[in-house]
C-alpha positions as CSV (number, residue, x, y, z in Angstrom):
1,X,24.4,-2.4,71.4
2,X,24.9,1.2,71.6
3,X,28.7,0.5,73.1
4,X,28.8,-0.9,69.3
5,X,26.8,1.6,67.1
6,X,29.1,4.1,68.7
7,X,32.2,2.1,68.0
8,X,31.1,1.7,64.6
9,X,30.6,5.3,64.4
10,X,33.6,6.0,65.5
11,X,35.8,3.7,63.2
12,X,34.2,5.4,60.1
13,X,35.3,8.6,61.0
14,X,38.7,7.4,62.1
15,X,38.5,7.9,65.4
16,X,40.6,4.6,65.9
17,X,41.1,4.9,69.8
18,X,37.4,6.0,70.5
19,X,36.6,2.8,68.9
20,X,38.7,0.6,70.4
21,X,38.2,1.5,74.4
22,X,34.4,1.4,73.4
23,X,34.7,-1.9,72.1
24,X,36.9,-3.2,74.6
25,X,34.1,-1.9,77.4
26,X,31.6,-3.4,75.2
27,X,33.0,-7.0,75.0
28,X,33.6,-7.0,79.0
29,X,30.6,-5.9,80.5
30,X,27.9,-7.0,77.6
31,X,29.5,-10.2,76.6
32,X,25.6,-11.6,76.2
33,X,24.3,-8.7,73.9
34,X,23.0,-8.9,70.7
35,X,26.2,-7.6,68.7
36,X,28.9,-9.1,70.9
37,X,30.0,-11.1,68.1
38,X,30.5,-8.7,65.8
39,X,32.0,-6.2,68.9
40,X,34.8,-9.2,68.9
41,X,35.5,-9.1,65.0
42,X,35.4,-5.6,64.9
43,X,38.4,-5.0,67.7
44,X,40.1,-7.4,66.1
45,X,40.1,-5.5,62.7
46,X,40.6,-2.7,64.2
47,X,44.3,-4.0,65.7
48,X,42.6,-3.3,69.2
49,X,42.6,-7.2,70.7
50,X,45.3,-7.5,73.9
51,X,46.0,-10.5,75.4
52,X,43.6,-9.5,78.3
53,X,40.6,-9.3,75.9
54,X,41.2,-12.7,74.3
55,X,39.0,-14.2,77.5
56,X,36.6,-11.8,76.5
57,X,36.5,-12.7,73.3
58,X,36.4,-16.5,74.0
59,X,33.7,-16.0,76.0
60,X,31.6,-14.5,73.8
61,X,32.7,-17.6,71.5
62,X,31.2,-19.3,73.9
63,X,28.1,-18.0,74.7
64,X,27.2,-17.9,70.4
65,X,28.2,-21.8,70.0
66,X,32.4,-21.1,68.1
67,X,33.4,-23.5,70.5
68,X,36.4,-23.4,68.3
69,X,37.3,-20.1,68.5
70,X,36.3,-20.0,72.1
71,X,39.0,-22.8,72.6
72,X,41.8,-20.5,70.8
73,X,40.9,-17.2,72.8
74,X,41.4,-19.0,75.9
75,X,44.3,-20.5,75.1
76,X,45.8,-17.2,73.6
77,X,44.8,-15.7,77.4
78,X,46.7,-18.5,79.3
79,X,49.3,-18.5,76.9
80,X,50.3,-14.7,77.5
81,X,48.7,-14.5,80.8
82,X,49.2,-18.1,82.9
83,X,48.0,-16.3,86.6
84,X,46.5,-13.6,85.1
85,X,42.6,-12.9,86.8
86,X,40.8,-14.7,84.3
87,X,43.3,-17.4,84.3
88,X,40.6,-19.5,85.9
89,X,38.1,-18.5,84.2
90,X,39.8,-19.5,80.9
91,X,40.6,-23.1,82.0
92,X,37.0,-23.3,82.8
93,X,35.6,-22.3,79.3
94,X,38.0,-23.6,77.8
95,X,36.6,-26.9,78.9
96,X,33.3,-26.2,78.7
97,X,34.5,-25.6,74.9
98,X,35.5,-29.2,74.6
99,X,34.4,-32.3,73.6
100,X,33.2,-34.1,76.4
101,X,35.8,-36.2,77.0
102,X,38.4,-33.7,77.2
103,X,35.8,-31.5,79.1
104,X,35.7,-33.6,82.2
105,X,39.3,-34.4,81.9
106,X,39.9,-30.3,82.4
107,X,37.4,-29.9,84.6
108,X,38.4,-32.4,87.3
109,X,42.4,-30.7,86.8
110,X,40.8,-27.5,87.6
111,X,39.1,-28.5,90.8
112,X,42.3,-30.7,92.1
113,X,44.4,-27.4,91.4
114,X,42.1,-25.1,92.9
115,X,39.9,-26.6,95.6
116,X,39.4,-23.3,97.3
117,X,38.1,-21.8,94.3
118,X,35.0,-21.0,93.4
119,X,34.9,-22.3,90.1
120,X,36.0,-25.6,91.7
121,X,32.4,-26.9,92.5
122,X,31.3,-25.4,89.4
123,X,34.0,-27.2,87.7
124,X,33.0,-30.8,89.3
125,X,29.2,-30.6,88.7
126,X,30.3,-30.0,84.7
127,X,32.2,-32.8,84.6
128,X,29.5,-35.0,85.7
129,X,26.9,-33.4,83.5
130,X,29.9,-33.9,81.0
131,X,29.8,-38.1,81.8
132,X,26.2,-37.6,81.4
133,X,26.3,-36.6,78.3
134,X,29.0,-39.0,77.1
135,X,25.6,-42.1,78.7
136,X,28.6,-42.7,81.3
137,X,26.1,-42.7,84.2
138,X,28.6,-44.4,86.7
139,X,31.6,-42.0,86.3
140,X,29.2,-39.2,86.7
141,X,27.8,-40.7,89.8
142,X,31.3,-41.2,91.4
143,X,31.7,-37.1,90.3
144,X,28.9,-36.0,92.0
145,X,29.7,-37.9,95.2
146,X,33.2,-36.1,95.4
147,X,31.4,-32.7,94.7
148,X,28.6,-33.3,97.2
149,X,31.1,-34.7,99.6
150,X,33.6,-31.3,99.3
151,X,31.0,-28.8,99.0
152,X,27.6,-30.3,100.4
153,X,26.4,-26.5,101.0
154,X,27.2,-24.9,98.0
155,X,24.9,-24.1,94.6
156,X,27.0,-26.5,92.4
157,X,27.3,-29.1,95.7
158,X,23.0,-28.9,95.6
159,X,22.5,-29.1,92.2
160,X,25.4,-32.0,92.2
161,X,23.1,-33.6,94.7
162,X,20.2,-33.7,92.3
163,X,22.1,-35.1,89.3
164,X,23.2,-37.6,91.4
165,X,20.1,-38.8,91.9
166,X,19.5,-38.2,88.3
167,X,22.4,-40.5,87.4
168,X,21.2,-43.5,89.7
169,X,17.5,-43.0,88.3
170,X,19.6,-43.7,84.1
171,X,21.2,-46.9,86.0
172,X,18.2,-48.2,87.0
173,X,18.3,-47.7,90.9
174,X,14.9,-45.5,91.8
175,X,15.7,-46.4,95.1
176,X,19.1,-45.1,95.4
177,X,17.6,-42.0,93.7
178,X,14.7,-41.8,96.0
179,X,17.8,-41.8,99.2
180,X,19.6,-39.0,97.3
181,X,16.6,-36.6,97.0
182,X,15.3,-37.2,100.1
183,X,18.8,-36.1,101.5
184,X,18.7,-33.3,99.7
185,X,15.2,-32.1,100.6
186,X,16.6,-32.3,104.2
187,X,19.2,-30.0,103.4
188,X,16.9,-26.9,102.0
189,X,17.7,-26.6,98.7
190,X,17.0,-23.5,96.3
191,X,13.1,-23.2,94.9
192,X,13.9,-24.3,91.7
193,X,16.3,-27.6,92.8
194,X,13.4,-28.2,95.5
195,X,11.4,-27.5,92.8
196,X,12.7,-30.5,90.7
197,X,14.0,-32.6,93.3
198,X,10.3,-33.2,94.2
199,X,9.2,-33.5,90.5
200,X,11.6,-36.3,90.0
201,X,10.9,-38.0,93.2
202,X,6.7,-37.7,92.3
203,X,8.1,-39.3,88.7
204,X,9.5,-42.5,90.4
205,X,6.8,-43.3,92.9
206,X,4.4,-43.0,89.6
207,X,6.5,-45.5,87.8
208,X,6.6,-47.9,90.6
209,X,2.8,-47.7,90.9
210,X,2.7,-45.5,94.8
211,X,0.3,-43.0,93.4
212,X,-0.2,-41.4,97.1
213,X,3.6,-40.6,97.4
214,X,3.8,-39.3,93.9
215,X,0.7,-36.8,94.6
216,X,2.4,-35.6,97.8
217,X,5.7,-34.8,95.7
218,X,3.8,-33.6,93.1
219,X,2.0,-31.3,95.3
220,X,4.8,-30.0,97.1
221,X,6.6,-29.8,93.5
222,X,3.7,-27.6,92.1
223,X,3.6,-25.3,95.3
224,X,7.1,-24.5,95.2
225,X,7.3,-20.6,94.6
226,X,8.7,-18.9,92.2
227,X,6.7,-20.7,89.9
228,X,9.2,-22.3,87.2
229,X,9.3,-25.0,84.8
230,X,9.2,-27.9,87.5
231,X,6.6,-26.2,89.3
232,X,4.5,-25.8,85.8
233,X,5.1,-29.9,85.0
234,X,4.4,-31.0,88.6
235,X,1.2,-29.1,88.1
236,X,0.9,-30.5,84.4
237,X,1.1,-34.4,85.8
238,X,-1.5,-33.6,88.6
239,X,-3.9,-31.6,87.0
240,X,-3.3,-31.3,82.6
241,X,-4.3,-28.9,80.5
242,X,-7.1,-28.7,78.1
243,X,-6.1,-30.2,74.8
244,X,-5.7,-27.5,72.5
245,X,-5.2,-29.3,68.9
246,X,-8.4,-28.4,67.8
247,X,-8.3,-24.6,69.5
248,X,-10.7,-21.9,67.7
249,X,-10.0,-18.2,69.1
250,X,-13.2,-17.3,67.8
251,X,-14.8,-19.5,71.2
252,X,-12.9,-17.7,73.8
253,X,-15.0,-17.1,76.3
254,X,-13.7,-13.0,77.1
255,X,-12.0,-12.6,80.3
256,X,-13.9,-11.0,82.8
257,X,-12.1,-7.8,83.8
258,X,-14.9,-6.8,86.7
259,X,-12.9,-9.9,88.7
260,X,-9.2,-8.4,88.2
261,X,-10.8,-4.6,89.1
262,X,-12.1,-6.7,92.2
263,X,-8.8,-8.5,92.9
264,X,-6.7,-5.4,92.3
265,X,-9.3,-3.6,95.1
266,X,-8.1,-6.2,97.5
267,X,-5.0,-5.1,97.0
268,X,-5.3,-1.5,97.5
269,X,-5.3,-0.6,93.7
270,X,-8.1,0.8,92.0
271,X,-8.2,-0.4,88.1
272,X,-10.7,2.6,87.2
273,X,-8.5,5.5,88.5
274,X,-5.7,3.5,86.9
275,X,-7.6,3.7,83.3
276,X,-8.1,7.4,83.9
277,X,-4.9,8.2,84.5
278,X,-2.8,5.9,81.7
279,X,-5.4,6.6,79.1
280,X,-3.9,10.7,79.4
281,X,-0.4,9.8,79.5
282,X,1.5,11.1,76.6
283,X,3.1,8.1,75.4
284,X,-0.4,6.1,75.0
285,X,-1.8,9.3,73.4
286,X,1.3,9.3,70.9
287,X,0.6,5.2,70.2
288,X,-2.9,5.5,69.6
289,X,-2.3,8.4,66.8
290,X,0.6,6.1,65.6
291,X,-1.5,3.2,65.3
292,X,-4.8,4.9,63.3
293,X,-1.7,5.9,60.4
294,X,-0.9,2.7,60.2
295,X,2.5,3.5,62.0
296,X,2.5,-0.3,64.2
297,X,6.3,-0.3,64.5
298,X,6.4,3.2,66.1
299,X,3.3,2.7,67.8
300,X,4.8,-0.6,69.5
301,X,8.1,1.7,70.6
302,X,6.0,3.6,72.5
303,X,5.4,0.8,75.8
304,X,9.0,0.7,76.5
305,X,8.6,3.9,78.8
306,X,5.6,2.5,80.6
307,X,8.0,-0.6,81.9
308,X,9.8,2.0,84.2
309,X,7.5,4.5,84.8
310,X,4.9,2.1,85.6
311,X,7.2,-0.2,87.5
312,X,5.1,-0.6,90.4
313,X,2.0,-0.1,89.2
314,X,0.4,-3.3,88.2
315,X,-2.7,-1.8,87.6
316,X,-1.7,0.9,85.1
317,X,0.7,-1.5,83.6
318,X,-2.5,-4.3,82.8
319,X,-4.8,-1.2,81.3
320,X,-1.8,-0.7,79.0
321,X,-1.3,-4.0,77.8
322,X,-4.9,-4.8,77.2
323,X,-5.3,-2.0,75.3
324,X,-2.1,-2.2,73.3
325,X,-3.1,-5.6,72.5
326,X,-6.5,-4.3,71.3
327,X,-4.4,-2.0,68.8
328,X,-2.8,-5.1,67.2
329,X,0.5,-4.7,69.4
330,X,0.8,-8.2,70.7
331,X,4.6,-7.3,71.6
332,X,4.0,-4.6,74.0
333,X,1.1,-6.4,75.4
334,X,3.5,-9.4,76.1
335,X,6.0,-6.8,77.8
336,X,3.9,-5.0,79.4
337,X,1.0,-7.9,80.7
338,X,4.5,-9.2,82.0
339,X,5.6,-6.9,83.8
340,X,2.0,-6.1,85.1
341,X,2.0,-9.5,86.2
342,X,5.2,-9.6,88.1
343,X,4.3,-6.6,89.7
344,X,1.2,-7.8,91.3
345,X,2.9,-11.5,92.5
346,X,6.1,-10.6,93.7
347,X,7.2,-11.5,90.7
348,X,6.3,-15.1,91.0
349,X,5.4,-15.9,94.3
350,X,1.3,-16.2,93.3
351,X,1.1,-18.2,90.4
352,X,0.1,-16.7,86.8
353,X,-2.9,-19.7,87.1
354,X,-3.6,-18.8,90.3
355,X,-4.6,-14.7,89.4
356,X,-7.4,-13.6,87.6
357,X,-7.8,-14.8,84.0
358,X,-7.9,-11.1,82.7
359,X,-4.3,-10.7,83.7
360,X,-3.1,-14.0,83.0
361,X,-4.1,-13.9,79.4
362,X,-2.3,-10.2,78.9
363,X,1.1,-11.9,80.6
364,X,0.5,-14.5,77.9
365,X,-1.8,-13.2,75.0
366,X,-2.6,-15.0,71.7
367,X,-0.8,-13.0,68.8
368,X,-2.3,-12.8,65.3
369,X,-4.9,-15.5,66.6
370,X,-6.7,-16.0,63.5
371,X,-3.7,-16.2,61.4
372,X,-1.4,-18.2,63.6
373,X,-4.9,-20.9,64.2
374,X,-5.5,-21.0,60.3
375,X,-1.5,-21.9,59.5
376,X,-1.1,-24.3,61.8
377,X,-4.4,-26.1,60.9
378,X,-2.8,-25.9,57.1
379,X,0.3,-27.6,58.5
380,X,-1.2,-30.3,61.1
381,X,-0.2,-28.4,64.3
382,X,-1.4,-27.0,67.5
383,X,-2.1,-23.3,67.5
384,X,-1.8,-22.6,70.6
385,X,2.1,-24.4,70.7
386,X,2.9,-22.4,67.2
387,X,1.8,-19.6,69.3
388,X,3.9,-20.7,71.9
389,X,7.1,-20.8,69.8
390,X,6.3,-17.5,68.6
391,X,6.3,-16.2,71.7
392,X,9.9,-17.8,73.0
393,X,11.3,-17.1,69.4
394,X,10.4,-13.3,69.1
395,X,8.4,-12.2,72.0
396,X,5.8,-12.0,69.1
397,X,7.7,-9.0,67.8
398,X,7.6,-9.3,63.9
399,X,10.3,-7.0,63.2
400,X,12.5,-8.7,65.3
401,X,16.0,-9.8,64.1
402,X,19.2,-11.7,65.7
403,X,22.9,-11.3,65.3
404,X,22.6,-14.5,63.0
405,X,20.2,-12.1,61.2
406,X,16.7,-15.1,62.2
407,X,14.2,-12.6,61.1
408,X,10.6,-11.9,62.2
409,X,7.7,-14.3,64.4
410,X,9.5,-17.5,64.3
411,X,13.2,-16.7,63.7
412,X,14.1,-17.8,60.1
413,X,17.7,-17.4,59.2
414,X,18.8,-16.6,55.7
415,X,19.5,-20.2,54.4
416,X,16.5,-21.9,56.0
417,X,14.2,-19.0,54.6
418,X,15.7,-19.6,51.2
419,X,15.5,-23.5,51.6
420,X,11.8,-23.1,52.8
421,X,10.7,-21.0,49.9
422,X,12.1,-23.4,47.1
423,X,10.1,-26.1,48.9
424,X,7.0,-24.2,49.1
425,X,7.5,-22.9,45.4
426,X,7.5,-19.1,46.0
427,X,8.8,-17.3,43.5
428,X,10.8,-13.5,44.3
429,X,11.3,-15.0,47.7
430,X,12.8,-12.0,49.5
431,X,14.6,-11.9,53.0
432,X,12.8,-8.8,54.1
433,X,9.9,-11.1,53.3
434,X,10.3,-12.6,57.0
435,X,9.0,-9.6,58.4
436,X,5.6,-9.9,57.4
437,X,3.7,-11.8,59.9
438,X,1.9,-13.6,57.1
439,X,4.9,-14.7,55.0
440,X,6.9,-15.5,58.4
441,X,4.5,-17.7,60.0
442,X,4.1,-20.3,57.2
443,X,7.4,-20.7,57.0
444,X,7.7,-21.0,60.4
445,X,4.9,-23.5,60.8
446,X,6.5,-25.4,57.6
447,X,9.8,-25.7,59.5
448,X,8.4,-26.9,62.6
449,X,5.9,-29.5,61.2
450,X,8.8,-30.9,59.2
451,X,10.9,-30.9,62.5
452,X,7.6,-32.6,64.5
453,X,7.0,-35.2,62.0
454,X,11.2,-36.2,61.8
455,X,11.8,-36.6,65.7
456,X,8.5,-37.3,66.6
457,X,7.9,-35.7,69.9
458,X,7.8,-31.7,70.8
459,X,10.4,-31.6,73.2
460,X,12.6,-33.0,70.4
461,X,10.9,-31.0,67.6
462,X,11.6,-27.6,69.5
463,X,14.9,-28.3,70.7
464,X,15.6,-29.3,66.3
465,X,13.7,-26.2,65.8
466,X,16.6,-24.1,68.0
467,X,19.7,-26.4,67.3
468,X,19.4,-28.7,64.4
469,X,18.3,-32.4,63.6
470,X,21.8,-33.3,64.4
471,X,22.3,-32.3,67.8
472,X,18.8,-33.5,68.7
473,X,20.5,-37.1,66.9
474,X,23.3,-36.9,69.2
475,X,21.5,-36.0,72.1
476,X,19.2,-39.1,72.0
477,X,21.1,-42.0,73.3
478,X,19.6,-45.5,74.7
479,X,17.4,-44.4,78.0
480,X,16.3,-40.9,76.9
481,X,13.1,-41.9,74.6
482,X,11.1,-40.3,77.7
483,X,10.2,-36.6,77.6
484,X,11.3,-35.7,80.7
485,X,14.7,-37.5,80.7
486,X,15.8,-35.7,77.1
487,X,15.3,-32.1,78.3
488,X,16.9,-32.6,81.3
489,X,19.7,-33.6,79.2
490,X,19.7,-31.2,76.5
491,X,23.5,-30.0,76.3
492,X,23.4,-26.8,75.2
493,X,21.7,-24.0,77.9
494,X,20.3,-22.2,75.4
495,X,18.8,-24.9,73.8
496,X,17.3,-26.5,76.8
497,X,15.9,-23.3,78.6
498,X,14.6,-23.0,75.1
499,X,12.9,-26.3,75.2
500,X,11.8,-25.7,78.7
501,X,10.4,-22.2,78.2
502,X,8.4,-23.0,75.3
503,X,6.5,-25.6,76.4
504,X,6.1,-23.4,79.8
505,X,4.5,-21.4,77.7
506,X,2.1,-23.9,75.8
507,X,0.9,-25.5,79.1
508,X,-0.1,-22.1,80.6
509,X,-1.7,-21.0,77.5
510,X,-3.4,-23.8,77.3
511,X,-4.6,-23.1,80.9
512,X,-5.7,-19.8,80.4
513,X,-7.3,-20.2,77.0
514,X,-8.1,-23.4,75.8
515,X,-11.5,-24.9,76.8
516,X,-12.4,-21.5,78.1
């Protein structure tokens, strides 16, 4: 973003050229940032776009769903650049671009004309995921046995493995799909593909009624380390959650902090000392003051500093966020109960339910608890999943807006914020409205009970709630009323990490807070 701001900068004083090279830097080596998009329509104003950056471009296309424009950058690159070094690259996004049938039709070009490519395996396990999409379970299964055939070894040739099995499972042969994981558990697959290789496998042998095989997957699913989505729903069909539709923050039974000074002292830290010495550090001095002038957005500035500073220093880092949350911060206690969190497992290798609760609950706090519980009573939901949704939507940071300008908790763009207030009747509706915490979570909560009651389920409702009502249409063909079977095939990344992480997030919370 700052590439940008200085480009910007730059252009408005007529420094042209300054603008351009930092533009062009910009769009290659930050094509995921914020402002990418407007980086691209800014060069291209500027007269600054060469052939090279049109794969750039595209990309960026890409990654912020212009599948259309993505298509014409790419093909702008191979036109004025056929073997240029993103020549590959371009067919491959290009595809990815496409409608599914042309998308596998690309894809399997690209792997015959460039076996020894990296992009090759990539390019095969697409196009099955591609026939997956399309409900053509057979062709994809035919796919993935060429891919797992050519590269049995490789990322793509794993992962091809597993949707292999996935495909046989859609036609109706568990047992085929049972002989595919099992191979692939021989073969020592990443954590995350053991990971959901063995939640799968657990998933059959519970349909077909073999409760002791499915425990043992299960188990060996949910002990999998890092801990990640599969490891959280092995661990959700062995052991659930608390229900927390009827969760009251008020009967939270407080965390006791004596056990995490004790667990820290086991591992050569010393919470006290830690106190003493973050409660003097400038930065926390400068918050505090911040905070008693009513100053929260400076005040929440202030953790950023802690995150390097503090790196290593789990301790230091939990003090921090518990008392930042204390202050009303919920977003730098998020950040920084995160990163005190990773910093005491190895990020990941000890699982958040597995530590003491003191530190789980600052790695996943409850934001505006009293606010968030009373909305989504008003609206028929789950607090603790509103609270979930704020979390994957914002990172509970109410001043946060995207490049599509979603502002505040939950993320409402312009239109829907308009749309939502003529529904609810308020009058002077204002954009800038969507910052307050108050105003923003109604709206939000409005949205997604509307979404919950139309599709019916909350892996649906959240994947509507990040993509629309008619992707979540298209996604649900014949065979995918199950939970498990639509988010494994949600299209879109972003909307299916979204799907994933959220409920991640309500399961632990749940965990950690509900029926405590």
């Amino acid at each position: 973003e700052q590439l940008y701001n200085l480009a910007e900068g730059a252009s408005q004083l007529g420094r042209t050229d300054d603008a351009i090279n930092a533009l062009r830097t910009s769009i290659s080596q930050f094509p995921r940032s914020r402002k990418a998009p407007q980086a691209v329509d800014l060069l291209e104003q500027l007269g600054g776009m060469r052939p090279e950056d049109r794969f750039y471009s595209g990309l960026i296309r890409y990654y912020f769903w212009n599948f259309k424009g993505a298509r014409a950058d790419f093909d702008a690159y191979l036109q004025a650049l056929p073997d240029g070094d993103r020549a590959i690259d371009s067919r491959y996004y290009k595809a990815l671009s496409s409608v599914p049938k042309d998308t596998t039709a690309q894809l399997l070009q690209l792997a015959r004309d460039v076996p020894d490519d990296d992009f090759a395996p990539m390019a095969l396990l697409e196009a099955g995921k591609a026939q997956e999409e399309l409900g053509d379970y057979a062709s994809a299964e035919s796919i993935y046995d060429q891919l797992v055939a050519k590269y049995p070894t490789r990322d793509a040739g794993m992962q091809g493995a597993f949707r292999r099995g996935l495909a046989r499972y859609m036609r109706g042969n568990s047992s085929g799909a049972l002989d595919a994981w099992s191979d692939l558990l021989s073969r020592d697959p990443s954590p995350p593909v053991r990971a959901e290789t063995l939640y799968w496998t657990g998933k059959i042998h519970t349909e077909d009624g073999d409760q002791a095989e499915a425990n043992a997957a299960l188990k060996s699913a949910a002990a999998v380390r890092p801990v990640d989505y599969y490891v959280l729903r092995a661990q959700v069909a062995l052991d659930p959650p608390p229900s927390s539709r009827d969760f009251d923050p008020t009967k939270t039974t407080p965390a006791d902090e004596s056990a995490l000074a004790q667990w820290f002292h086991s591992n050569g830290l010393d919470l006290d000392a830690a106190a003493q010495s973050a409660s003097q550090d400038p930065a926390y001095i400068r918050a505090t003051s911040l905070v008693q002038h009513g100053l929260y957005k400076q005040a929440n500035w202030e953790f950023e500093g802690f995150l390097t500073t503090y790196a290593d220093k789990p301790d230091r880092l939990y003090w921090l966020a518990s008392r930042f949350g204390a202050m009303g911060l919920p977003n730098a206690e998020l950040k920084l109960g995160t990163a005190a969190l990773q910093a005491a497992t190895a990020e990941g290798q000890v699982s958040l339910l597995d530590v003491p609760r003191a530190l789980a609950r600052v790695a996943s706090p409850l934001a505006f608890p009293d606010l968030v519980t009373a909305t989504a009573d008003a609206r028929g939901l789950d607090p603790l999943l509103l609270t979930s949704l704020m979390h994957q939507e914002s990172d509970f940071d109410s001043n946060a807006e995207s490049v599509a300008q979603a502002k505040g908790l939950t993320q409402i763009v312009p239109k829907t914020g308009t749309e939502i207030a003529g529904k609810l009747g308020v009058k002077g509706f204002q954009q800038t409205d969507l910052f307050q915490p108050k105003q923003n979570l109604r709206f939000g909560a409005f949205y997604f009970a509307e979404r919950m009651k139309r599709n019916g389920s909350v892996a649906r409702a959240l994947a509507s709630y990040n993509a629309g009502d008619g992707n979540v249409d298209t996604w649900t063909l014949p065979g995918r009323d199950d939970s498990d079977v639509f988010a494994e095939y949600i299209p879109f990344e972003e909307t299916n990490n979204y799907v994933k992480r959220t409920q991640s997030y309500w399961w632990i919370n749940r965990y950690i807070w509900a029926g405590s």
